[in-house]
N, C-alpha and C positions, 0 to 999 in steps of 0.2 A: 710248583705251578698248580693253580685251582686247573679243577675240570673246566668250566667255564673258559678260561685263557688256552685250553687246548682245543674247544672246540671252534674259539674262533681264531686259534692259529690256522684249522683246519679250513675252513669257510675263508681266509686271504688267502694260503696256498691254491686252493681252488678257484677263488676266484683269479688268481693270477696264471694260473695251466690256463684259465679259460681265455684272457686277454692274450697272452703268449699265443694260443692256436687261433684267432681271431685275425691277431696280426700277422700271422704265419700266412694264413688263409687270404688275408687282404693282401699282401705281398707277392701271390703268385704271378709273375710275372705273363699275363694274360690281357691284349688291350682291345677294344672294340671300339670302331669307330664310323661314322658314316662317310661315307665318298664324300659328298658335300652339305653343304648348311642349312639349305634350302631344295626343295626341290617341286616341279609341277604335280598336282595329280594325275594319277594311272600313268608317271614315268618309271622305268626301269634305274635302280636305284643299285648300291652295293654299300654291305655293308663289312669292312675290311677286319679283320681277324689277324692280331699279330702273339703270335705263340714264342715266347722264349723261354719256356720250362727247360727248355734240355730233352723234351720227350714228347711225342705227338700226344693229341687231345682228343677225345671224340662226343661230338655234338650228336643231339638226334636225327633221325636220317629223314624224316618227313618234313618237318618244321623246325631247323637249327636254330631259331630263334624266337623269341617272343617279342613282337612288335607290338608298342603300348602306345598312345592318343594321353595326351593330356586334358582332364575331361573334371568338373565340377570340382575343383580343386584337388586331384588326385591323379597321377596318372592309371588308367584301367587296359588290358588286354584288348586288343583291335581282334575282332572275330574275322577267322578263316575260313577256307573251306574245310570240313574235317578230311582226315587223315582218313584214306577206307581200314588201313591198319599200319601197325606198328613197323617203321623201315628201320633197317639196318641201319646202325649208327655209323654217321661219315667221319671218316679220321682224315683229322687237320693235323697236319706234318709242320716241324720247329719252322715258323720262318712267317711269313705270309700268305693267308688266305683270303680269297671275298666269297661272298654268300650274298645273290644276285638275289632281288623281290623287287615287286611293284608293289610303287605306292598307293594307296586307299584314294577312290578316286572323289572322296569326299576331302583329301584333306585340305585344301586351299586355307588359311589363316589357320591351322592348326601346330598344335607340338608333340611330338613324336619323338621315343627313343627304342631302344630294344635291348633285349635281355637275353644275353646267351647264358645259357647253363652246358655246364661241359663236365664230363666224366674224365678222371686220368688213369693210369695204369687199365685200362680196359682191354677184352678179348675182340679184334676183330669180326667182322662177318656176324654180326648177333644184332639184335635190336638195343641200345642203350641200358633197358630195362632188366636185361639180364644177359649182359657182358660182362659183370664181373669185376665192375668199374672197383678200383681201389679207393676210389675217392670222387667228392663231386664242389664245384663250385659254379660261380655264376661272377657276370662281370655285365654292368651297366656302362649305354653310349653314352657320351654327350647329345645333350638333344639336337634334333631339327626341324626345320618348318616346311608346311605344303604351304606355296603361295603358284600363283599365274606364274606359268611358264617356268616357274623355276626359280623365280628370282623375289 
């Protein structure tokens, strides 16, 4: 076997560990979803969290989500209020959760989705950022729309 043939034997094996954890990663059984399709501006909205790892999750304790605007053809970050600091990251237990927010009272004819990122194997009682987390992913809603009233 030339060097060459070993070294891109090496560069497929890797690139295949990397696809194999990719798909591993996209597989975690983590779904996020909006209560409904549509909804008014400045209504009180939920957005449902369903965990079947086998083992609770924990999201950050200030802002468990990132709510995005669909905006010059890209979705961007919808600005909050900031955080005065770092809260203790909330642990989401196997099963069902929701994570209440009001919507942007701009968003009337808009598209909106959000972005949880979630820590697993994590320590309790700490802030996300230094719990210890064994691992981290993120899981994207389906979208939805601000229109009048909700509909």
């Amino acid at each position: 076997m030339a060097a060459g043939d070993r070294v891109g034997g090496a560069a497929i094996t890797g690139l295949l560990v990397a696809l194999w954890a990719s798909a591993l990663a996209a597989g975690t059984p983590v779904r996020v979803e909006p209560d409904r399709a549509r909804y008014a501006p400045g209504q009180q909205a939920v957005l449902r969290v369903t965990n079947e790892t086998g083992a609770p999750v924990w999201v950050p304790g200030c802002r468990p989500f990132e709510l995005q605007v669909f905006d010059d053809d890209r979705f961007r970050a919808v600005r909050w209020e900031p955080c005065e600091r770092e809260a203790k990251a909330t642990r989401l237990p196997v099963g069902a959760s929701e994570l209440p927010f009001t919507v942007p009272a701009d968003a009337s004819g808009r598209v909106y989705r959000a972005v949880l990122t979630f820590g697993s194997g994590c320590r309790d009682g700490l802030p996300l950022s230094g719990a210890g987390c064994k691992g981290f992913a993120s899981r994207v809603s389906p979208s939805f729309r601000g229109g009048r009233g909700g509909e």
